[in-house]
N, C-alpha and C positions, 0 to 999 in steps of 0.2 A: 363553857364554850371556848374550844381551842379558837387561835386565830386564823387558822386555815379556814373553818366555819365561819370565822365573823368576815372574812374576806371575799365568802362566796355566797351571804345572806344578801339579797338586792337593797330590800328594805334599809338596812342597817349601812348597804354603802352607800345609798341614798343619802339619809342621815348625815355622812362620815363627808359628804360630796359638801351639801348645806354649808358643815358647818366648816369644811376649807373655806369654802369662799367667805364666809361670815370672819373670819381668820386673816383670810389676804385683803377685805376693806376695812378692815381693824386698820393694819399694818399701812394703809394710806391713811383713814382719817383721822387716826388716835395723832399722830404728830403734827398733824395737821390743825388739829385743836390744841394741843400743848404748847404750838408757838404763838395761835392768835391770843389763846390765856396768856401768856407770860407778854407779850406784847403791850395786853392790855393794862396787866400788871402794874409793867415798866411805865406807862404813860400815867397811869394813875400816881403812881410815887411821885412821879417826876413832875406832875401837875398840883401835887397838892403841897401846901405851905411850908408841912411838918415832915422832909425826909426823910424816914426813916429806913436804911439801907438793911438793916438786921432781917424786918418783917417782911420786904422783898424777897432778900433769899430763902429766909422761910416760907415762903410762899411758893417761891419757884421749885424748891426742892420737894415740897410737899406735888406739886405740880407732876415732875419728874418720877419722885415713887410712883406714885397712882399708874403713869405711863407704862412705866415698865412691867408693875405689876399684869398690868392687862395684856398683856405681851408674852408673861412668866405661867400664862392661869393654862393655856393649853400645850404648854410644855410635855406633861406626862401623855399626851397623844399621839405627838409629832414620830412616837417608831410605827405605828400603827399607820398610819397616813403610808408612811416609806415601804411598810411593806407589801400595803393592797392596792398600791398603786405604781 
């Protein structure tokens, strides 16, 4: 299926419409959870007896891949979006 075709199937722009928008509230509430996690992170370290700063930022950066990741997954789409739209 060329992309002239996949750009003039409704169905399949439908689809392609979905899953923008599934895309753009990523892009609001994935950071949006990534800072109340690290937040809460931070508060738990900082409340508890035994500091440990190491397991923090291993945490936070654990935190951070995951983010990005889910950021990076619809990557291979985004010429496709540019062009049917």
């Amino acid at each position: 299926m060329a992309i002239n075709e996949i750009c003039e199937d409704v169905q399949l722009l439908n689809i392609l419409t979905i899953f923008k928008d599934i895309i753009g509230l990523m892009s609001i509430i994935v950071p949006v959870v990534l800072v109340i996690f690290v937040i809460i992170d931070i508060i738990k370290t900082i409340s508890s007896s035994d500091v440990d700063t190491k397991k923090l930022w291993k945490s936070i950066s654990k935190r951070v891949i995951s983010a990005v990741m889910v950021f990076l997954i619809p990557f291979p789409l985004l010429p496709l979006f540019f062009y049917c739209y």
